[in-house]
N, C-alpha and C positions, 0 to 999 in steps of 0.2 A: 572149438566151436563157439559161436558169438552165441550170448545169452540172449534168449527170445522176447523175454521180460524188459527188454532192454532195444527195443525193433522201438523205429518212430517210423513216421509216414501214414500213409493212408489205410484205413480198415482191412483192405484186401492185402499192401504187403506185411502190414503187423502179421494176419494169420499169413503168410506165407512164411515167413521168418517161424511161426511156431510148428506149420509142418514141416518145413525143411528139418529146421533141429529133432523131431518125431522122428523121420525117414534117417538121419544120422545116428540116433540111439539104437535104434529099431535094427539098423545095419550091424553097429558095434554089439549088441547083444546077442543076436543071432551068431555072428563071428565067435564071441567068446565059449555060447553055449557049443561048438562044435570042438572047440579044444578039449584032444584027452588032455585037460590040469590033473586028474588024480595019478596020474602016469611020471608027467612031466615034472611034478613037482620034489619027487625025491631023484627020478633018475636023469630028467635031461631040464633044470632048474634055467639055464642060460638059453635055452631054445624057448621054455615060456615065456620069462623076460622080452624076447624078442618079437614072438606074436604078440602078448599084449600089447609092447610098443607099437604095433603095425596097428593092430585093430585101432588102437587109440585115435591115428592120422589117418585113419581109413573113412571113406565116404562113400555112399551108393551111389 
C-alpha cells in the first residue's frame, strides 16, 4: 500500500490517497479480526500464515 503521506497533486487527490489507504486498513482489519488466530495458532500455524498473507494483499 503507497504511503499517504507521501500523495502529491492536488488537495482533493492528496485526501483521496488518504482515504483510499483508510478503506485498505479498515478492510485488512476487519479481515484479521474474523480469524479464529487463538485456534489456528497452536493447531493449524501454516493456515494463519496464509490468511495473513492474503489479508495483507487484500484490498476492498
Amino acid at each position: 500500500m503507497d504511503d499517504p503521506a507521501k500523495a502529491t497533486g492536488s488537495e482533493a487527490e492528496i485526501e483521496a490517497a488518504f482515504e483510499r489507504a483508510y478503506r485498505i486498513l479498515r478492510h485488512r482489519i476487519e479481515a484479521l479480526l474474523q480469524l479464529p488466530v487463538a485456534e489456528w495458532v497452536n493447531e493449524d500455524p501454516q493456515r494463519l500464515r496464509a490468511e495473513l498473507e492474503r489479508i495483507g494483499h487484500s484490498e476492498p
